[in-house]
DRENKOLVO-449041 format. One line per field, with one value per residue: x, y, z of N, C-alpha, C in turn; residue in three letters. Coordinates in steps of 0.02 Angstrom, whole numbers. Example, Ala and Ser with C-alpha at 12.3 -4.5 7.8 and 13.67 -1.06 7.14 Angstrom:
2
nu: [660:642] .
nv: [-284:-112] .
nw: [390:354] .
cau: [615:684] .
cav: [-225:-53] .
caw: [390:357] .
cu: [660:645] .
cv: [-165:2] .
cw: [390:394] .
resn: [ALA:SER] .
***
This chain:
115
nu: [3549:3420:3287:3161:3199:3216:3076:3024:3101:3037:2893:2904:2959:2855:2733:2595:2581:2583:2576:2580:2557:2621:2604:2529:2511:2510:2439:2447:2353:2181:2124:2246:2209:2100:2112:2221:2146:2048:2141:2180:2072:2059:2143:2273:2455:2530:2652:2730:2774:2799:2792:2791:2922:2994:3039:3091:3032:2877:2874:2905:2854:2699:2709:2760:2645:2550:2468:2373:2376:2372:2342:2429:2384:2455:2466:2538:2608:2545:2461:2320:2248:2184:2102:1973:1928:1997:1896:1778:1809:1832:1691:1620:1661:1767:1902:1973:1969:2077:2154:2210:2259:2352:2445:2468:2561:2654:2845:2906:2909:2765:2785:2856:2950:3099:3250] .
nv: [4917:5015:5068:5065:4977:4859:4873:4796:4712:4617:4612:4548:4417:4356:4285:4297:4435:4551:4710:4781:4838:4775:4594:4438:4373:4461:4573:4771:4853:4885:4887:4803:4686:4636:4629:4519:4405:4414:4345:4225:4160:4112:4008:3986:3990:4161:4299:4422:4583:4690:4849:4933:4905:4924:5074:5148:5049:5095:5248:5232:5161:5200:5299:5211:5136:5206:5220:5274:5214:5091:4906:4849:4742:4637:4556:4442:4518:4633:4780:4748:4791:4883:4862:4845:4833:4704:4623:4655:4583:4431:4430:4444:4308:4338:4358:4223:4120:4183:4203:4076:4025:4113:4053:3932:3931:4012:4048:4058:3991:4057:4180:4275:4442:4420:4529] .
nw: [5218:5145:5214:5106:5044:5103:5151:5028:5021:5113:5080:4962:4996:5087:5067:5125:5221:5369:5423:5600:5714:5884:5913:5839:5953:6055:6013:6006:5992:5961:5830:5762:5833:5793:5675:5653:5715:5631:5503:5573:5591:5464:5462:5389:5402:5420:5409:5510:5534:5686:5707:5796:5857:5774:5693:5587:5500:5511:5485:5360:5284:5266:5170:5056:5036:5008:5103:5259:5378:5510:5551:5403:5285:5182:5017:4911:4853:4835:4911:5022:5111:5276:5432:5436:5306:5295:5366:5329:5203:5250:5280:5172:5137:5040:5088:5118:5020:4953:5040:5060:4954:4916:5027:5005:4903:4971:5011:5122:5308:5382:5508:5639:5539:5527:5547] .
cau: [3494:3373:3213:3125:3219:3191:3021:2994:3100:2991:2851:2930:2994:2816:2666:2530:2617:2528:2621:2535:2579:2630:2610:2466:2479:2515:2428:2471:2306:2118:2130:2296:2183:2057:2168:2234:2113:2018:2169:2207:2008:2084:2171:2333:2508:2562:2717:2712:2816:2796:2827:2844:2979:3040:3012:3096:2974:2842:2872:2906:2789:2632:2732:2780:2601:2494:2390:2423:2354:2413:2367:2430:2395:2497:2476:2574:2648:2476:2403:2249:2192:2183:2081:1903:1928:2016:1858:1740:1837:1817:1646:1607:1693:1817:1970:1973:2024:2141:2226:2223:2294:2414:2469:2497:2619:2711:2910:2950:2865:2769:2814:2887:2992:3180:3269] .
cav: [4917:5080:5052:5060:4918:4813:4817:4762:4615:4582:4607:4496:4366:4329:4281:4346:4481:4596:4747:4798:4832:4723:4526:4437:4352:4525:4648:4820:4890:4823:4866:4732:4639:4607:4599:4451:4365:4370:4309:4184:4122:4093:3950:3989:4045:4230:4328:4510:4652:4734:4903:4958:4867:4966:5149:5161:5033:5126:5317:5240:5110:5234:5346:5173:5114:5248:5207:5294:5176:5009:4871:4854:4680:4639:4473:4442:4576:4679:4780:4727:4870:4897:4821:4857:4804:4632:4613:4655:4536:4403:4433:4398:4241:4358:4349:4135:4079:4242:4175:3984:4030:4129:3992:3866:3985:4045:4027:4039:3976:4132:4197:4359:4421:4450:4558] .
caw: [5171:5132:5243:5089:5025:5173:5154:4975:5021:5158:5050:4918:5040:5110:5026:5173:5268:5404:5488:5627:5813:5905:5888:5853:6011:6115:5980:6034:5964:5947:5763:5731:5877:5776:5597:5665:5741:5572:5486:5607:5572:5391:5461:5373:5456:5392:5407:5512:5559:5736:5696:5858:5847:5689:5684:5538:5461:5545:5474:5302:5233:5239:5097:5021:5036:5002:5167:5300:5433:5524:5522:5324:5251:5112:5009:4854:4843:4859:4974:5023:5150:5341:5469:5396:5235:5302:5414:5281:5140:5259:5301:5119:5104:4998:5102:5149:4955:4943:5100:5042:4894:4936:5062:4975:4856:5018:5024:5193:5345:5432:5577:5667:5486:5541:5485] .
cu: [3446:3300:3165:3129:3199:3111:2984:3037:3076:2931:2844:2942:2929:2754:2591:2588:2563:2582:2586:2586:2578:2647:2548:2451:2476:2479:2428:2392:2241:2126:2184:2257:2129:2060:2173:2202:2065:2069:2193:2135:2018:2100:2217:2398:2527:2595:2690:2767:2793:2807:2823:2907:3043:3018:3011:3054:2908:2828:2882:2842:2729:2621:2724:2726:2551:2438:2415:2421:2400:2360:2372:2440:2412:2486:2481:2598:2618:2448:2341:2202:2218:2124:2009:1874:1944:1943:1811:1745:1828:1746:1602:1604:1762:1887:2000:2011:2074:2213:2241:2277:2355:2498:2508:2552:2658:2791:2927:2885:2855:2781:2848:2947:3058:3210:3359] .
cv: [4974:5042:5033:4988:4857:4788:4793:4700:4604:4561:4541:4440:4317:4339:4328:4373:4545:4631:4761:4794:4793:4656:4469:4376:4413:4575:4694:4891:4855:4817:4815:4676:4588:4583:4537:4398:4348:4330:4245:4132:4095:4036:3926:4029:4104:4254:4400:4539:4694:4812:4947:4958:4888:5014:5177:5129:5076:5203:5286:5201:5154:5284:5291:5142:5141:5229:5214:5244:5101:4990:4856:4764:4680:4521:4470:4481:4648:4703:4789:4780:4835:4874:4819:4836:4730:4599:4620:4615:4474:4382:4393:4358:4263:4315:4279:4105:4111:4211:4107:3998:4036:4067:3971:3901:3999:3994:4022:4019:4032:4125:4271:4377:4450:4490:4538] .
cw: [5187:5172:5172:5052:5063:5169:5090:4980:5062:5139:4978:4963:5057:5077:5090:5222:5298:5439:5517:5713:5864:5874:5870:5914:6048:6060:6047:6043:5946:5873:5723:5792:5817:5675:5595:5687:5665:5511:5505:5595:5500:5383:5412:5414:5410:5442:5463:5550:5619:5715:5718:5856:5805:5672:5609:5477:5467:5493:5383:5254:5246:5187:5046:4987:5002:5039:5231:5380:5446:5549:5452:5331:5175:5074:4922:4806:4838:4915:4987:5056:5237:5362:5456:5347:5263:5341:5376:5210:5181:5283:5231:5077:5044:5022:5109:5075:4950:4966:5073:5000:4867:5007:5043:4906:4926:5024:5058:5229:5400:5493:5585:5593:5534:5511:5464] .
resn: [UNK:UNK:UNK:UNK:UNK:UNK:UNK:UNK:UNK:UNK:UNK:UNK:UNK:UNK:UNK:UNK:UNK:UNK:UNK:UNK:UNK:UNK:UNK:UNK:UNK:UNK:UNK:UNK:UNK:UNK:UNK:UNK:UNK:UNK:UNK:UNK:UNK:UNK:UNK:UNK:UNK:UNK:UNK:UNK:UNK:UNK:UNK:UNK:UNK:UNK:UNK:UNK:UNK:UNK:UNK:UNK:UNK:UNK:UNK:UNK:UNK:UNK:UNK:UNK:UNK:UNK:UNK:UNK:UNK:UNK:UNK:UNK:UNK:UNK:UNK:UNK:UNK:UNK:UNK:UNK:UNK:UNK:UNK:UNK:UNK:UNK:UNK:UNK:UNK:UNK:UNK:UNK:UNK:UNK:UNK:UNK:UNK:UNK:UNK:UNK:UNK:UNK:UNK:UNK:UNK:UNK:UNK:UNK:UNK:UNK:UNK:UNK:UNK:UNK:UNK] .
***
């Protein structure tokens, strides 16, 4: 499967999806440190992609994206923005129904995505 393929079914597959470095128990980086920690204040489970882990995810999703940064939150098939924006959408009570929402729509149960 074409990397780029890969990650629109990953993107398709999971209702809240976060790539970002590392894990969000080991983030790799304060900015997926603190991604996750405000998603994790959401008090919903979401999906994410190491992409350490996956270079080839890595070098392509910021063409695919049009953003060149990590951590990319993605949720329903949207991307929402990088670690500033997720931190500033939950600041104004934005991001909390987004995430619910999206939730309770999710097909799989998140976790590390496989490939």
């Amino acid at each position: 499967m074409e990397t780029i393929d890969k990650i629109k079914q990953q993107i398709k597959d999971h209702s809240i999806l976060l790539y970002m470095k590392g894990s969000p128990k080991l983030p790799s980086c304060g900015f997926s440190s603190q991604a996750t920690q405000t998603l994790m204040a959401c008090g919903e489970k979401f999906a994410y992609v190491d992409i350490l882990q996956h270079p080839d995810i890595r070098s392509a999703l910021p063409a695919f994206a049009q953003w060149p940064t990590f951590p990319q939150l993605w949720i329903e098939g949207e991307l929402i923005g990088g670690c500033d924006i997720i931190i500033e959408m939950f600041q104004k009570g934005e991001l909390q129904p987004l995430i619910k929402e999206a939730a309770s729509r999710q097909k799989t149960d998140a976790d590390d995505v496989k490939e």
